[in-house]
C-alpha positions as CSV (number, residue, x, y, z in Angstrom):
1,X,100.8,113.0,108.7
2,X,102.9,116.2,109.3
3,X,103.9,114.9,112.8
4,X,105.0,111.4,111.6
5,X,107.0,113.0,108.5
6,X,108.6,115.0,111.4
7,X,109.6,112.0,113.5
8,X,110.8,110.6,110.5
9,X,109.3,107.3,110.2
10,X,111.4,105.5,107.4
11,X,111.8,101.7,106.2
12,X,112.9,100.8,109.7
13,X,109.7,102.1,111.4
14,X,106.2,100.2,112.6
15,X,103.4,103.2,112.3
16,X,100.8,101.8,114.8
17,X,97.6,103.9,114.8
18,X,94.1,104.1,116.2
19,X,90.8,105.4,114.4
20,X,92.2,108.9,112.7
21,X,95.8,108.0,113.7
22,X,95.1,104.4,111.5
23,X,94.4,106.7,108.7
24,X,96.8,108.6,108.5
25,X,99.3,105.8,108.7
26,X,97.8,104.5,105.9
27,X,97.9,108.2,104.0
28,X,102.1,108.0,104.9
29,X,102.4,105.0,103.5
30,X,101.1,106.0,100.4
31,X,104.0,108.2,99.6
32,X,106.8,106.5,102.1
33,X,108.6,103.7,102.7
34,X,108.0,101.7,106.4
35,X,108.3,98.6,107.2
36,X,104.7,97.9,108.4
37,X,101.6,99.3,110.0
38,X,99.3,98.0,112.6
39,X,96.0,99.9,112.1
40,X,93.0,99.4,114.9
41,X,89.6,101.1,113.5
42,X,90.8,102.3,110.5
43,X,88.5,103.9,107.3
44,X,88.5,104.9,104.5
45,X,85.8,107.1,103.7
46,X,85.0,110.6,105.7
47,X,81.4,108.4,106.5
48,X,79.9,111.8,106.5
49,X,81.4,113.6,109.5
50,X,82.0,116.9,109.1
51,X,85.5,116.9,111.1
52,X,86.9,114.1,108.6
53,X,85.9,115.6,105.7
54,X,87.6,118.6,106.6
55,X,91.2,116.3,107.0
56,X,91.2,116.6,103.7
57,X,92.3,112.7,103.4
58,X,89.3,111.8,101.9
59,X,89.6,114.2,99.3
60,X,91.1,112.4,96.5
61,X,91.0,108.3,95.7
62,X,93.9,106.7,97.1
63,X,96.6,105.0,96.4
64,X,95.9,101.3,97.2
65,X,98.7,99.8,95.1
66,X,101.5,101.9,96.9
67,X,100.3,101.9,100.1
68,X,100.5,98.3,100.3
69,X,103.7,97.7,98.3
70,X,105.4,100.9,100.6
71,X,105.4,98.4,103.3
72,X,106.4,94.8,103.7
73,X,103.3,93.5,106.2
74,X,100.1,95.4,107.2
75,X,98.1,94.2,110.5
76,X,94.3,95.1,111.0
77,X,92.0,94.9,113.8
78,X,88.6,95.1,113.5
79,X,85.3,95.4,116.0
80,X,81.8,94.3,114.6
81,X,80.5,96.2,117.7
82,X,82.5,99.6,117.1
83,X,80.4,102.5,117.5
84,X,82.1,105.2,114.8
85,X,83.0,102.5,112.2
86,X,80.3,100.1,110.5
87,X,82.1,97.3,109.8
88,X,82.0,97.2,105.8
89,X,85.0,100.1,106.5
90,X,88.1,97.7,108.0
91,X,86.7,94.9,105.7
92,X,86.8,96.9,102.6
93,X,90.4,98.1,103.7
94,X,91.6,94.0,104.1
95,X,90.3,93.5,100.6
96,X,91.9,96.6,99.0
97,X,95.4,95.5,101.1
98,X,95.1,92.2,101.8
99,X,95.9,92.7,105.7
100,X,96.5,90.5,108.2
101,X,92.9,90.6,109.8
102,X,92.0,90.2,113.2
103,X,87.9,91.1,113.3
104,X,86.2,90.8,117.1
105,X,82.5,91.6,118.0
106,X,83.6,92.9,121.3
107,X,85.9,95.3,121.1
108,X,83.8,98.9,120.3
109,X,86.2,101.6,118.9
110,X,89.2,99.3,121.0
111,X,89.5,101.3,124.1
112,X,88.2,104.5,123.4
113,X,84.7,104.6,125.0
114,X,85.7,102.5,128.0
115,X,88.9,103.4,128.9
116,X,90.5,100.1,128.6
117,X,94.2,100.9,127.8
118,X,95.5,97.3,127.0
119,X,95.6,96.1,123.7
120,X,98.2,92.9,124.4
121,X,97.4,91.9,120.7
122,X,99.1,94.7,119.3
123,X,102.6,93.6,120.5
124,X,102.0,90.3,120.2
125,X,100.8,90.0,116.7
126,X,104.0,92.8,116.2
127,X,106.1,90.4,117.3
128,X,105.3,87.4,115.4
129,X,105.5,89.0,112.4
130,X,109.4,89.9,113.5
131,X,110.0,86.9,115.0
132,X,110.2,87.6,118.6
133,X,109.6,85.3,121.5
């Protein structure tokens, strides 16, 4: 969160995150303004791992209400199949947000165990929501 407060992400800024990085988009957009957030194995609980509860992000409830209403569109993508996060995580997000929701069975934890570095959904999805060919 420190790092994205430093690039200053404002209304005019997509906050695209992975896993920990999906979190803490969704942490900034609890207390800023951005125009939308693509989040690819997000969570919302520390699911018992010592590292996350150490963030710190899980500490407190969050905000639901002004993390979705910081931002005009939220876009989710899900895996059945992911390794790190049982699915009841991203699905429990969508309800709280009411995100777009992409949800695959074959994705894992989207690129991180097999070293598959294209995600062509991202921009794509990105771009319909803006309106670009």
């Amino acid at each position: 969160v420190p790092f994205i407060k430093e690039l200053g992400a404002d209304e005019n800024t997509i906050l695209i995150g992975h896993s920990s990085g999906a979190v803490a988009a969704l942490i900034y957009a609890e207390g800023n303004k951005i125009l939308g957030s693509v989040l690819v194995g997000v969570y919302h609980t520390h699911m018992n791992n010592k590292d996350e509860k150490n963030s710190g992000y899980f500490d407190i409830p969050w905000d639901w209400g002004a993390i979705k209403n910081n931002q005009r569109w939220i876009i989710q993508f899900a895996s059945t199949d992911d390794p790190f996060i049982p699915i009841d995580q991203p699905r429990f997000i969508h309800e709280k947000l009411s995100t777009e929701y992409y949800e695959s069975n074959d994705q894992g934890h989207f690129g991180s165990m097999d070293g598959k570095v294209e995600f062509p959904e991202v921009v794509s999805t990105i771009k319909k929501r803006l309106g670009i060919k």
